[in-house]
C-alpha positions in Angstrom: 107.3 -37.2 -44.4 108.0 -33.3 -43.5 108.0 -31.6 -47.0 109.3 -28.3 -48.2 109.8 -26.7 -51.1 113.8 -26.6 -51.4 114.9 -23.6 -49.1 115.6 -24.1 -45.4 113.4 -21.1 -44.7 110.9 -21.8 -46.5 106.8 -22.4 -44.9 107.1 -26.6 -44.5 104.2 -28.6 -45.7 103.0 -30.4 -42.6 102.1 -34.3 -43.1 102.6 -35.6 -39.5 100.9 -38.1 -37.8 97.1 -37.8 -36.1 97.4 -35.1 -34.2 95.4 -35.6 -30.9 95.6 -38.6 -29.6 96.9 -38.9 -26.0 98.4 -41.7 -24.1 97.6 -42.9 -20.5 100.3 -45.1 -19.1 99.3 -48.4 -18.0 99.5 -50.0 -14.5 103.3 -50.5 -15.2 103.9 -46.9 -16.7 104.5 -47.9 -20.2 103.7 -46.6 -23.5 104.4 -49.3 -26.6 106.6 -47.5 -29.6 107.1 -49.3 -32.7 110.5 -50.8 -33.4 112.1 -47.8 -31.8 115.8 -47.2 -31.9 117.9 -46.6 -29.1 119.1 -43.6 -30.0 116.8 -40.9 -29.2 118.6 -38.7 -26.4 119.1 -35.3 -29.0 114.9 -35.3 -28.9 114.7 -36.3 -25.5 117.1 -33.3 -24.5 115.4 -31.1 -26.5 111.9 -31.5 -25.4 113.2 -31.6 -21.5 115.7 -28.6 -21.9 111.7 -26.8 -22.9 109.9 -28.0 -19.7 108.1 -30.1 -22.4 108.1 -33.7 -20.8 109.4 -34.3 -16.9 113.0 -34.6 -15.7 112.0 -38.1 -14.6 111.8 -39.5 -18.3 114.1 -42.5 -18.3 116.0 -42.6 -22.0 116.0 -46.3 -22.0 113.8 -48.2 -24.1 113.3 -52.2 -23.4 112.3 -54.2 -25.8 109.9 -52.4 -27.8 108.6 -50.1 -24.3 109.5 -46.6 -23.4 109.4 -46.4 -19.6 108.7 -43.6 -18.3 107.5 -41.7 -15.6 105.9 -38.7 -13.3 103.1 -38.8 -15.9 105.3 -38.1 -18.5 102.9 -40.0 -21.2 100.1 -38.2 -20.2 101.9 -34.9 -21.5 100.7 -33.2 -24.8 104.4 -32.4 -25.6 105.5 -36.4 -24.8 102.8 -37.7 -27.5 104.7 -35.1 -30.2 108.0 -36.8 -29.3 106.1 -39.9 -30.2 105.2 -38.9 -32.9 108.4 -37.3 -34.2 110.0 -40.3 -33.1 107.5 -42.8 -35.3 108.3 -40.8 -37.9 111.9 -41.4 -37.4 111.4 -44.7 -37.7 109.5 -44.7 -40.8 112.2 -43.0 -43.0 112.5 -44.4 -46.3 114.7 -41.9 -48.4 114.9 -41.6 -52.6 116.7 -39.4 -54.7 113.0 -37.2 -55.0 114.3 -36.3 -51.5 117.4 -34.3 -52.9 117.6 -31.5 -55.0 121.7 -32.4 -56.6 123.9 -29.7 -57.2 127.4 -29.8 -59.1 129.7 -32.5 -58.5 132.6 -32.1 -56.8 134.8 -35.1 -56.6 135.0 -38.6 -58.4 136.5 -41.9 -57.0 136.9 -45.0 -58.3 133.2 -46.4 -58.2 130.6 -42.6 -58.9 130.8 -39.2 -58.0 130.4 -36.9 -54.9 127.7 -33.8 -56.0 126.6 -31.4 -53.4 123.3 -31.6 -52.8 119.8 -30.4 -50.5 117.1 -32.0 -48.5 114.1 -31.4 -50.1 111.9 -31.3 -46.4 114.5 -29.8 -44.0 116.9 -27.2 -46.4 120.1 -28.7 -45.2 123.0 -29.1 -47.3 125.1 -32.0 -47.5 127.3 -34.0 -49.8 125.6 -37.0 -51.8 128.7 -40.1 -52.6 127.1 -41.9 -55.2 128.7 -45.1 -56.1 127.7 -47.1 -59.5 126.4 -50.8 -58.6 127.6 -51.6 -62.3 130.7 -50.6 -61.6 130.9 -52.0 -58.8 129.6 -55.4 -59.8 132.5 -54.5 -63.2 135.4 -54.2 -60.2 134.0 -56.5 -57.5 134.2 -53.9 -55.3 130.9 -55.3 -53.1 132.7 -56.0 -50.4 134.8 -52.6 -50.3 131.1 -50.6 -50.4 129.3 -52.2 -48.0 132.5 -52.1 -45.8 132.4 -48.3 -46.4 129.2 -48.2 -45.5 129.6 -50.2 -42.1 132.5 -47.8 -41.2 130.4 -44.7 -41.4 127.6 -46.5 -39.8 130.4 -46.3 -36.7 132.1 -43.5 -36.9 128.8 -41.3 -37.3 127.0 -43.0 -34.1 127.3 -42.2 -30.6 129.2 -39.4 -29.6 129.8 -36.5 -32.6 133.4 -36.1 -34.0 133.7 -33.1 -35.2 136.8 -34.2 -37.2 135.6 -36.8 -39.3 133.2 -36.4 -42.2 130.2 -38.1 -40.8 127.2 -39.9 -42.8 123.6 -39.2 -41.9 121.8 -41.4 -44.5 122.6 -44.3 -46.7 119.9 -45.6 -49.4 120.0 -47.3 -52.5 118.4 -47.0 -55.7 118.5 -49.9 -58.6 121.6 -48.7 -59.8 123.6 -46.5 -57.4 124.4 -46.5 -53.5 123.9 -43.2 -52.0 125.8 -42.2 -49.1 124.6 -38.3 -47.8 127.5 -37.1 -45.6 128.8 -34.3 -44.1 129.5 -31.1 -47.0 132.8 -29.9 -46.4 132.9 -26.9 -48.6 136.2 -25.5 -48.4 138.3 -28.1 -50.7 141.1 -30.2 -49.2 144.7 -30.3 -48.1 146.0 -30.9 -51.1 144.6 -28.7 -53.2 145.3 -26.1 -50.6 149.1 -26.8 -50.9 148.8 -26.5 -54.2 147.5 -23.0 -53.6 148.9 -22.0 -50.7 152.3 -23.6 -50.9 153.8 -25.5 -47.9 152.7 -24.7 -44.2 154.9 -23.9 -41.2 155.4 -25.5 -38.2 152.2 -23.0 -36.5 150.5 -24.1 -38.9 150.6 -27.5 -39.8 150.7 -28.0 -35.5 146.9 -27.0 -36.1 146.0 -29.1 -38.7 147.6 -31.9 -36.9 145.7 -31.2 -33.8 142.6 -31.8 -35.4 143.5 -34.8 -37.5 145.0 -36.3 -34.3 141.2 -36.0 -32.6 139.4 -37.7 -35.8 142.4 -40.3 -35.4 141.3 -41.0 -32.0 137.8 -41.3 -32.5 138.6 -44.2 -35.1 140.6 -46.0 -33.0 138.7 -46.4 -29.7 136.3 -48.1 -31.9 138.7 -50.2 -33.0 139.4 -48.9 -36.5 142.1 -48.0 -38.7 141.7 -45.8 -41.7 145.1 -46.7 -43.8 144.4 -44.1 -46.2 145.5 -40.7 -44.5 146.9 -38.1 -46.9 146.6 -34.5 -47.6 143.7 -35.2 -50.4 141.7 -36.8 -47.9 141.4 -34.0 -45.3 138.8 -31.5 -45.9 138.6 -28.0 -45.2 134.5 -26.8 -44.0 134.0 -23.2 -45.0 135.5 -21.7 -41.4 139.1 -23.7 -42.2 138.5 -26.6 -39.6 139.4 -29.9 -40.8 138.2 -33.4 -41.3 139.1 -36.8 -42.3 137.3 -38.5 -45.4 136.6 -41.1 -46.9 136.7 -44.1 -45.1 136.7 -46.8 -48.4 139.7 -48.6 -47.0 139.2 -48.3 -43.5 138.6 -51.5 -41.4 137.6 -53.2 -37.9 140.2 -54.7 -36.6 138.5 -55.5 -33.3 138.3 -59.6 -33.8 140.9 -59.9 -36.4 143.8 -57.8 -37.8 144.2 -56.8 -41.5 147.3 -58.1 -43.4 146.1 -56.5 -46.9 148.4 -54.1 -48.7 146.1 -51.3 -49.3 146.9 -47.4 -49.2 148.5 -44.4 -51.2 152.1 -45.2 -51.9 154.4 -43.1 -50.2 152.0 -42.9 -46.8 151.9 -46.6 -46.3 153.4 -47.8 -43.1 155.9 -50.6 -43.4 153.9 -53.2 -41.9 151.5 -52.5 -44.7 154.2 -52.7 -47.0 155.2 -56.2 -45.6 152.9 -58.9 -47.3 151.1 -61.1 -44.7 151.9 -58.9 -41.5 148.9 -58.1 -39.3 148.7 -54.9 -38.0 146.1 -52.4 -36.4 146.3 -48.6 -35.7 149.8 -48.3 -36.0 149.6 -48.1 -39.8 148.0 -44.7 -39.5 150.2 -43.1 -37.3 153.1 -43.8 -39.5 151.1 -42.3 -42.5 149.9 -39.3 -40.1 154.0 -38.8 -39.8 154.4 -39.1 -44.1 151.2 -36.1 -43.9 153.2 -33.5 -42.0 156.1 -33.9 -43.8 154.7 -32.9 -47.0 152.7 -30.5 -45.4 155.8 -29.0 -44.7 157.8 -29.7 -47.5 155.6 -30.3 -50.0 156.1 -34.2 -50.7 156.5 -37.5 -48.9 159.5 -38.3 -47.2 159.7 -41.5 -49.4 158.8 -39.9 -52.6 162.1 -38.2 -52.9 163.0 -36.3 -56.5 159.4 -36.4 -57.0 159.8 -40.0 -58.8 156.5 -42.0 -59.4 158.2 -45.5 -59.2 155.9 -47.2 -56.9 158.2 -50.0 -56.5 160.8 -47.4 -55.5 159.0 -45.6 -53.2 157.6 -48.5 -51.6 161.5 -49.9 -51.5 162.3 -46.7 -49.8 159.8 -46.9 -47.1 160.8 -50.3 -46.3 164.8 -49.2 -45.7 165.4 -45.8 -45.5 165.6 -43.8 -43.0 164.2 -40.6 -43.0 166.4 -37.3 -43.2 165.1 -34.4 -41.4 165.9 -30.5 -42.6 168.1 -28.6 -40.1 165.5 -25.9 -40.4 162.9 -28.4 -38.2 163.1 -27.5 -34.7 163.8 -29.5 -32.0 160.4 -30.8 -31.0 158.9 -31.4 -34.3 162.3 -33.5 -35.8 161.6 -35.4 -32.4 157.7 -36.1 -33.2 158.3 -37.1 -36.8 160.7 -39.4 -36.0 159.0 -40.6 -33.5 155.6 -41.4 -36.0 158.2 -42.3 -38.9 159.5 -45.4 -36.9 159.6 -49.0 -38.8 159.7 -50.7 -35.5 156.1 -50.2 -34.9 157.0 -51.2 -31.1 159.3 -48.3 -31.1 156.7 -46.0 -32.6 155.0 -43.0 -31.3 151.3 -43.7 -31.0 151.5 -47.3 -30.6 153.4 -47.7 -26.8 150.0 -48.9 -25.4 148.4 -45.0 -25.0 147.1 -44.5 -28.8 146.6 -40.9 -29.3 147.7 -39.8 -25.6 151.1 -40.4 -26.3 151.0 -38.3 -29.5 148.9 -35.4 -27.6 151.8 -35.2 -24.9 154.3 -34.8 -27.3 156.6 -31.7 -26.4 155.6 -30.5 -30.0 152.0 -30.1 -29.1 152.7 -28.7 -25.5 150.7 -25.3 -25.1 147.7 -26.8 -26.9 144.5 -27.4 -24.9 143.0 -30.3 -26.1 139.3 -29.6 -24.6 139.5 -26.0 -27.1 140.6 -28.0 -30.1 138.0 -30.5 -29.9 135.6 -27.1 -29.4 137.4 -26.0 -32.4 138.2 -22.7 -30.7 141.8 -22.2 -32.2 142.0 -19.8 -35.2 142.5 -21.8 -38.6 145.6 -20.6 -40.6 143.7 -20.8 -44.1 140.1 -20.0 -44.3 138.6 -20.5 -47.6 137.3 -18.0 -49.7 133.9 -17.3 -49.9 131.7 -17.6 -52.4 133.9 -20.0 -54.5 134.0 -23.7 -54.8 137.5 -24.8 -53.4 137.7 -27.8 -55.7 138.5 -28.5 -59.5 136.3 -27.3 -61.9 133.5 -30.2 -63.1 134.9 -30.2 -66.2 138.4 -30.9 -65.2 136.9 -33.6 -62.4 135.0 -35.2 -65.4 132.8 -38.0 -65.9 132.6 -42.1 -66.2 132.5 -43.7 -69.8 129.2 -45.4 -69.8 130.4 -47.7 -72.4 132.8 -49.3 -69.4 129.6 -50.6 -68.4 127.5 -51.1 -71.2 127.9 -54.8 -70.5 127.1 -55.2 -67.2 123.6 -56.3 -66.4 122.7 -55.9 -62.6 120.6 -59.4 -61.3 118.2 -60.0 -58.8 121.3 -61.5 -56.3 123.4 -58.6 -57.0 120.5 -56.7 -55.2 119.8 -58.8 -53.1 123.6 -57.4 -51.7 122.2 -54.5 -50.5 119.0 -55.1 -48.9 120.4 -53.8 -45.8 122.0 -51.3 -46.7 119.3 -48.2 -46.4 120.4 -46.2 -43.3 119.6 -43.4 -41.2 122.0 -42.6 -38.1 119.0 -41.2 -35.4 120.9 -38.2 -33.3 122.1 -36.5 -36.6 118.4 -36.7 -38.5 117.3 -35.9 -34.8 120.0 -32.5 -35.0 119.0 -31.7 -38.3 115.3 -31.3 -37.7 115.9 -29.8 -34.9 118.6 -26.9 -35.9 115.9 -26.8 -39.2 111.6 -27.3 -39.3 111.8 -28.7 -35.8 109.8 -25.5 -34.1 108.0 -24.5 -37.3 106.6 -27.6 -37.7 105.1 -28.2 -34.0 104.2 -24.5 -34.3 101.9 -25.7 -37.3 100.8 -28.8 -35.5 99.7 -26.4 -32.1 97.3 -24.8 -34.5 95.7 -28.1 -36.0 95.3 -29.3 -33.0 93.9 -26.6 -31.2 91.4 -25.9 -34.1 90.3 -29.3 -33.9 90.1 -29.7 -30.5 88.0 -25.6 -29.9 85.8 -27.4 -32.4 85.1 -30.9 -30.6 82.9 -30.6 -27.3 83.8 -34.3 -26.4 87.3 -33.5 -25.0 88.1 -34.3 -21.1 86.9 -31.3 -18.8 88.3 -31.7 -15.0 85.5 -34.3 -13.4 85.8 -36.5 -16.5 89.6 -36.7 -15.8 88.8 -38.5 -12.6 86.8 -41.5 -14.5 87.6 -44.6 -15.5 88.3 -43.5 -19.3 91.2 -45.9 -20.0 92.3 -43.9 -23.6 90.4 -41.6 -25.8 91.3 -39.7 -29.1 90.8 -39.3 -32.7 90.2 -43.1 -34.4 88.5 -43.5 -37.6 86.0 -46.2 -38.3 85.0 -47.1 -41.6 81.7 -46.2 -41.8 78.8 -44.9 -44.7 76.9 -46.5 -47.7 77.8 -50.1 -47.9 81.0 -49.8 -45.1 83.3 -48.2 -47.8 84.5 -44.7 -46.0 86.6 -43.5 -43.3 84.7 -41.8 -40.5 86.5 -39.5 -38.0 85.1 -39.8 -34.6 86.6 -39.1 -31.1 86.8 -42.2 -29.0 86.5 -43.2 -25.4 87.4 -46.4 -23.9 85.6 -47.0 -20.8 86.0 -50.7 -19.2 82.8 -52.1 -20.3 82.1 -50.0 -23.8 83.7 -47.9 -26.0 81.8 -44.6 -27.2 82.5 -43.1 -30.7 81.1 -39.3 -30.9 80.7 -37.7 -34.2 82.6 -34.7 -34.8 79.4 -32.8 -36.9 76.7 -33.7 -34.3 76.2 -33.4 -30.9 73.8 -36.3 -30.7 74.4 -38.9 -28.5 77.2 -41.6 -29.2 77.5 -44.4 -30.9 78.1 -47.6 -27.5 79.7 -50.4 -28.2 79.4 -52.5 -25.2 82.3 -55.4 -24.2 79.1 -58.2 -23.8 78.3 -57.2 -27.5 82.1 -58.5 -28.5 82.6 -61.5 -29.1 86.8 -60.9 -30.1 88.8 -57.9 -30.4 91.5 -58.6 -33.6 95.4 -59.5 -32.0 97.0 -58.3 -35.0 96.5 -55.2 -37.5 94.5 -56.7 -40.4 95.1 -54.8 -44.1 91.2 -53.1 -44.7 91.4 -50.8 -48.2 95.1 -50.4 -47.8 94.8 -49.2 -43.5 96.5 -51.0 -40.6 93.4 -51.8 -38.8 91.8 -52.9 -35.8 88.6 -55.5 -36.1 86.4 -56.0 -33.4 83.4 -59.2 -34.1 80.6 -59.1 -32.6 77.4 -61.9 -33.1 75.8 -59.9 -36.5 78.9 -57.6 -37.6 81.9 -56.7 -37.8 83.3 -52.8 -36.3 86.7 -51.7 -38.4 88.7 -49.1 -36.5 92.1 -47.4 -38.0 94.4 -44.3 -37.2 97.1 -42.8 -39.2 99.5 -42.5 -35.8 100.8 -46.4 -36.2 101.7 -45.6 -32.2 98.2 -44.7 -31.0 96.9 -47.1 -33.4 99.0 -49.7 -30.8 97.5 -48.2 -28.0 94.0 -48.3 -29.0 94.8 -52.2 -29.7 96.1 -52.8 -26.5 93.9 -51.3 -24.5 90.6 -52.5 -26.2 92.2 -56.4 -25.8 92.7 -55.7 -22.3 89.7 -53.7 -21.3 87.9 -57.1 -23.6 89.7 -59.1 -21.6 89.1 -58.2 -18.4 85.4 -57.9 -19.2 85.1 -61.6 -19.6 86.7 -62.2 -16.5 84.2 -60.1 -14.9 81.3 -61.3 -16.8 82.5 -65.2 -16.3 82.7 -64.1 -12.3 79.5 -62.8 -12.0 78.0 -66.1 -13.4 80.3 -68.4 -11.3 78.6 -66.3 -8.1 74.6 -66.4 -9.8 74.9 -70.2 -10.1 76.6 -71.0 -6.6 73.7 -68.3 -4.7 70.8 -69.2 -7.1 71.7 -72.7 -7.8 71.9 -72.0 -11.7 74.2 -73.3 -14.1 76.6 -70.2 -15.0 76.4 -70.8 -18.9 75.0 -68.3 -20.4 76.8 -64.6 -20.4 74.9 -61.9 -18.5 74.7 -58.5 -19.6 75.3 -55.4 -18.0 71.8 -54.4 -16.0 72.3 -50.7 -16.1 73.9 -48.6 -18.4 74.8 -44.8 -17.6 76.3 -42.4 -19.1 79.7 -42.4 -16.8 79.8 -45.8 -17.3 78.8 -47.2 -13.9 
């Protein structure tokens, strides 16, 4: 893991992989990566936009093989993206990795705090939900849903109008969800502050609500919760939607389920049974403006709290707009406020396009609101948190829970659920410890490698080395320690140099080996690689899992291929000399270059 000490500027502690190793590509130009993801495009981009790996890099991996190209794995900067990448992929987050602020909202299962990344400074806000109470409201299914939501809404292309989850882990009694901090409070508690918005106004707030709306739908999902309380104000006064707890896929099968805020559900929601899909949110995005503007639903008239009554209302009434709407905006809200979701705006056959080209929103250019280039009417002060006091927000009566006793099935729930979404932990390390972190690498690497005298010069690039590097081979009194030594594989031997003496090499010739391990075998807690020969045994590890894969590779195909050779050669003795071709010959003549 990259470590620091709590501040984003702080000096990181560097714990990266071996630095030094280098790939060669094979015949077919590949390099192996472990398990890798598919997203890795924000690094990729990164190190290309630098001149650090060539244009030719193709960002496809298949199955389990980065191809690439131009000599692209023989680059420096290309084993570093390895690197980064492996560690990527080796993310396994606790609560050790957060330093937890105050807390800032409460829902029905834990608490939202705002908190900070121990090893890259960044803020963000940490949803914990309770497993106890969970288990308590048998609310599994709605968390793991949640989770799988944000899982889609946070890959692939950014939204910036939806609050977006990096990580997801688990703990034995809470789920941890670390999402986008939105610091400015939300709509609600805005109005509360501000009073009701104007038609300028609310137009931008609906703008960008209308952009987050979209980006739910195309991947087929419908949020059924939208309401002032849930749109969230960042410190500049842009908004986004949150909390996705109710929101579903509706991609192989429509919801029928009642579920929502009374007052902003759509009358298909209402109607026990009925299937719907997208159109339930434009009719709550219609009940949001209203009482943006006038400061309650339109179904929640008299401010009554009957939920029977309001729901009675949204089912038959119809809406009655204020003369003091204009023209274009009583003609959008009755357009989003229609029961006959046929009849509705937004749900024609278009989705959001129809809402965009609404005469109410004509002026707006949609390319600058997705840049958030338009001036927010309320920016939140500075300096203050825009949300209820802790002490008003309060806390959960442990005694709710005293009872509940979490099993080995109800964890067994959420063995999948740890989560890390690759282009926003690739962004955050590199807007963060990215540069300061290679800077500190450069400089191991560099001292290590002014301090070896076994490195490549120019002629040695032009022979048959097949990989070389750092390896470590365990080694010492009784084969009980780790010995560094820099390795070259030549096709018929492999030469380990010391790093304190300038002696010759320790050889290892292919005719001495009798097998070269297929898998990693567990040595004193190392993957390593184990390579018999008639009296012995040779144990070679590396901390970089990926050049630990190479090294195998290549040592079971440069083993490999010496057989063949060997097994040749004998074939052709027996056939000139008339001998049986039995026994395996050894190399005559060994030089140094390997020839």
């Amino acid at each position: 893991m990259l470590g620091c000490g709590g501040e984003a500027n702080c000096a990181p502690v560097i714990k990266l992989p071996e630095i030094g190793t280098e790939f060669r590509c094979n015949s077919t130009g590949r390099v192996p990566l472990m398990n890798p993801s598919r997203e890795s495009r924000p690094l990729l981009d990164y190190f290309r936009g630098r001149g650090m790996i060539g244009g030719n890099v193709s960002q496809v991996f298949f199955g389990g093989v980065f191809v690439a190209g131009g000599g692209a794995c023989r680059s420096d900067k290309y084993t570093r993206f390895c690197q980064w990448k492996n560690l990527e992929l080796n993310i396994q987050l606790t609560m050790n990795d957060f330093s937890v602020h105050r807390i800032i909202g409460r829902g029905g299962f834990g608490e939202v705090y705002g908190c900070r990344k121990a090893d890259t400074g960044k803020m963000y806000a940490m949803k914990c939900l309770d497993k106890k109470r969970i288990k308590m409201k048998q609310g599994e299914t709605l968390a793991l849903n949640e989770r799988i939501m944000l899982s889609l809404v946070s890959t692939g292309v950014d939204c910036p109008f939806i609050v977006c989850m990096t990580y997801a882990f688990h703990t034995p009694d809470k789920l941890c969800f670390i999402l986008d901090l939105m610091n400015g409070g939300d709509l609600h508690y805005h109005l509360s502050q501000h009073g009701v918005f104007n038609e300028q106004e609310m137009r931008f707030y609906a703008a960008e609500v209308i952009l987050g709306l979209e980006h739910m739908h195309r991947r087929f999902i419908v949020y059924r919760d939208l309401k002032p309380a849930n749109i969230l104000l960042d410190e500049h006064g842009h908004v986004r939607i949150s909390d996705l707890g109710l929101a579903c896929d509706f991609s192989k099968k429509k919801p029928h389920a009642s579920v929502g805020t009374h007052g902003y559900m759509a009358p298909e929601v209402l109607s026990k049974g009925t299937a719907y899909d997208s159109s339930a949110d434009w009719f709550s995005f219609g009940c949001m403006l209203y009482k943006l503007l006038k400061g309650h639903s339109p179904f929640r008239q008299h401010k009554t709290r009957d939920k029977h009554e309001i729901d009675r209302m949204t089912l038959t009434m119809n809406v009655e707009l204020p003369d003091t709407f204009t023209q274009e905006l009583r003609s959008l809200l009755e357009g989003l406020l229609h029961r006959d979701v046929d009849k509705r705006l937004g749900c024609k056959g278009r989705g959001a396009d129809e809402v965009k080209e609404h005469p109410f929103f004509g002026g707006l250019d949609w390319q600058q609101v997705y840049l958030q280039k338009y001036q927010p009417p309320l920016i939140p002060p500075r300096g203050e948190v825009n949300a209820a006091d802790a002490f008003d927000i309060g806390s959960f009566d442990e005694e709710d829970t005293k009872g509940i006793k979490l099993m080995e099935a109800d964890q067994d729930l959420y063995k999948n659920f740890p989560l890390v979404i690759s282009e926003r932990w690739q962004t955050e390390v590199a807007e963060t410890v990215f540069e300061t972190i290679n800077l500190e690498a450069d400089k191991v690497e560099h001292k290590r490698r002014a301090k070896h005298k076994f490195k490549f010069d120019t002629d040695e690039k032009e022979s048959d080395c097949i990989i070389h590097g750092y390896i470590k081979k365990l080694g010492g009194p009784f084969t009980s320690a780790w010995q560094t030594r820099y390795a070259k594989l030549y096709p018929n031997r492999v030469e380990l140099h010391s790093e304190s003496s300038s002696g010759k090499p320790e050889l290892i010739f292919m005719d001495q080996i009798d097998e070269v391990s297929s898998d990693f075998v567990q040595i004193k807690g190392e993957n390593c690689i184990v390579l018999k020969t008639k009296d012995s045994k040779i144990v070679l590890t590396n901390p970089d899992e990926i050049g630990l894969k190479e090294w195998s590779i290549s040592l079971r195909s440069a083993h490999k291929m010496s057989l063949e050779l060997l097994s040749n050669m004998a074939k052709k003795a027996g056939r000139i000399y008339g001998t049986e071709g039995n026994n395996k010959p050894s190399f005559m003549a060994r030089n140094g270059n390997g020839n």
